[in-house]
N, C-alpha and C positions, 0 to 999 in steps of 0.2 A: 573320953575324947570329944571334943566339940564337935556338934553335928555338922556344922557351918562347916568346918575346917575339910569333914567326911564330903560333904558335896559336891567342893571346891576339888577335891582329888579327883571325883567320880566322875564329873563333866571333864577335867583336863583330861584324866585317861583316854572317857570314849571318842573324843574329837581329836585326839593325837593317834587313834586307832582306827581309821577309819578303813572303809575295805578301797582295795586297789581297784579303780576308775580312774578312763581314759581323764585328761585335761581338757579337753573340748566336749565331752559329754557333760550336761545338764543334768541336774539330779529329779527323777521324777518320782509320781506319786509312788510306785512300792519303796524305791529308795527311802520315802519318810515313814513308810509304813513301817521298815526293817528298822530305820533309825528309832521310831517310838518304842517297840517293843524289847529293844536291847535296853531302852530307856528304863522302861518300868521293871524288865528283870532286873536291872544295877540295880535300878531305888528300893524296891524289896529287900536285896542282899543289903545297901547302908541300913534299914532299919533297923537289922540284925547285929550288926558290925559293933554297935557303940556297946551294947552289955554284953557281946564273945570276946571284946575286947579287955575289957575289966576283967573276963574271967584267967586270959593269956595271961596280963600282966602278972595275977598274981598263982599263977603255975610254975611248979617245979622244975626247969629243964631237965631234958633227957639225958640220963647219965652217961658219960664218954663209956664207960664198956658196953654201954646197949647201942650205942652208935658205932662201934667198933664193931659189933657182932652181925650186924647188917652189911657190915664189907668183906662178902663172902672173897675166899681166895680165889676163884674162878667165876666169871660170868662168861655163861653162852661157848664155852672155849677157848673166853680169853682170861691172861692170865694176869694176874694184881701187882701192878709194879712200883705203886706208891699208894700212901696215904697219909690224910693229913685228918686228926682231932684238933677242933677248935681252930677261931681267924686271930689274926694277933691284931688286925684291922677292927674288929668288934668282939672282944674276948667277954663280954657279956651275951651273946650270940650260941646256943650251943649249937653246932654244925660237923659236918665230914667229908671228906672229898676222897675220892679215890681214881687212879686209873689204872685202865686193864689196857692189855697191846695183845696182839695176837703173830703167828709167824709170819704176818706177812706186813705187819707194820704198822696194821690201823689199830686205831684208839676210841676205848668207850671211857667218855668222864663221868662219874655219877657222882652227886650232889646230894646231900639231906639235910633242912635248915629245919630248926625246933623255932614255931612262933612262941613261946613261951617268952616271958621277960619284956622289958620297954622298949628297946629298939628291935627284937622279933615279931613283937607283936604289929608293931608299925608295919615293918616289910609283908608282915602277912595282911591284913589289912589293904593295902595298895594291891598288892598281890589278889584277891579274892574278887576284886571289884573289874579283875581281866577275866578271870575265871567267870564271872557270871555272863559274860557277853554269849551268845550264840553267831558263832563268825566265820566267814572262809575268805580268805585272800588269793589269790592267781597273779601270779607275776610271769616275768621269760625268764628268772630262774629258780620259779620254785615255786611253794604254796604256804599258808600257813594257814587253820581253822583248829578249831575247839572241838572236843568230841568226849568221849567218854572212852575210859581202859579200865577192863578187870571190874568196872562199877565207880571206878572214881572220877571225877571231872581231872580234865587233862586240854593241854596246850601242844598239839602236835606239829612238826615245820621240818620242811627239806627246802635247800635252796643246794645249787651250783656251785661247788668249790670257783674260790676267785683264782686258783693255776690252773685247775685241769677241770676237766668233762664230768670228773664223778659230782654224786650228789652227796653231801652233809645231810644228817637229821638231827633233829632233838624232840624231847618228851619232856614236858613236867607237869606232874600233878599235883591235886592238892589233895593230901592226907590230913580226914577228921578235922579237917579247919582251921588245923596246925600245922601241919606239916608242908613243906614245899619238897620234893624229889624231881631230883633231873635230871635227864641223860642223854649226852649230847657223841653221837658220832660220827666220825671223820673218816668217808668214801665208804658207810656202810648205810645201807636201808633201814628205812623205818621200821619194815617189818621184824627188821632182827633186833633193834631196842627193842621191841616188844616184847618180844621172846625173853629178852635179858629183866626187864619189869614182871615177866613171871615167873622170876628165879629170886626176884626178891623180896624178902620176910616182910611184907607192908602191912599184915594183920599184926604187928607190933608195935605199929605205930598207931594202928588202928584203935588199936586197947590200953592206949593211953590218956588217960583223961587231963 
């Protein structure tokens, strides 16, 4: 992958992500401080990017039963009401999607995307280069920041359903440098995705090379 091509992603991401500040505040010196240091973490991660890249492309994806076997019939209580092997939108792409509902109506989505392959590898790539930021956001309806789960880098976020009062969460991590997992629920807490991320087989994907 052209490195020029990696840098050009890496500065649009970070300046398309910037942290939530007032309009009439001034950016002052720790602001450039924090900005430098997200700087030099990203550019570390491109160094790396161009030969994990080469090794994704030419990786086996993950076979649809080992992606199937990660979509346990229950998460946390809730119970599995669909699923889907493979996008017909990028059938070169190996991925899963599943949803659970619970009896009272809410919904966990869980996601798993193999960077394996030319346009996985791409999305994981773009992907990695958000992962490396160290970041919190604050809005009036919610938060979003970076953190760590179980030991892996993760992207956590709650914001305010746009009908009612409750709050939405999501989690995605990134699994071994390949893997993207994500799980996203409706009127239910962060802390119980969690729960639900320790219910699933991720030393699977771990031990995949």
């Amino acid at each position: 992958m052209n490195k020029i091509f990696l840098i050009l992603i890496f500065i649009t991401l970070f300046f398309s992500c910037g942290k939530d500040k007032s309009k009439d505040k001034e950016p002052g010196l720790l602001d450039a401080i924090e900005g430098i240091s997200d700087l030099n973490k990203m550019a570390k991660e491109v160094e790396n990017l161009e030969e994990e890249n080469d090794k994704l492309l030419k990786a086996t994806p993950i076979s649809n039963e080992k992606l199937k076997a990660l979509l346990s019939e229950e998460l946390i209580g809730f119970t599995r009401k669909t699923f889907t092997i493979g996008n017909q939108f990028m059938p070169d792409v190996a991925m899963a999607e599943a949803e659970y509902e619970n009896e009272n109506g809410n919904i966990i989505s869980l996601s798993i995307m193999d960077g394996a392959g030319e346009t996985g590898s791409a999305m994981i790539t773009l992907a990695r280069l958000g992962f490396a930021r160290d970041f919190e956001e604050q809005s009036e309806r919610g938060y979003k920041k970076s953190t760590k789960i179980n030991g892996y880098k993760a992207i956590e976020e709650v914001e305010e359903d746009d009908y009612s009062d409750d709050l939405n969460s999501k989690i995605d991590l990134l699994i071994s440098k390949r893997f993207i997992v994500s799980l996203e629920g409706q009127s239910i807490p962060v802390e119980q995705l969690k729960k639900a991320v320790d219910q699933i087989k991720l030393g699977v994907l771990n031990d995949i090379n």
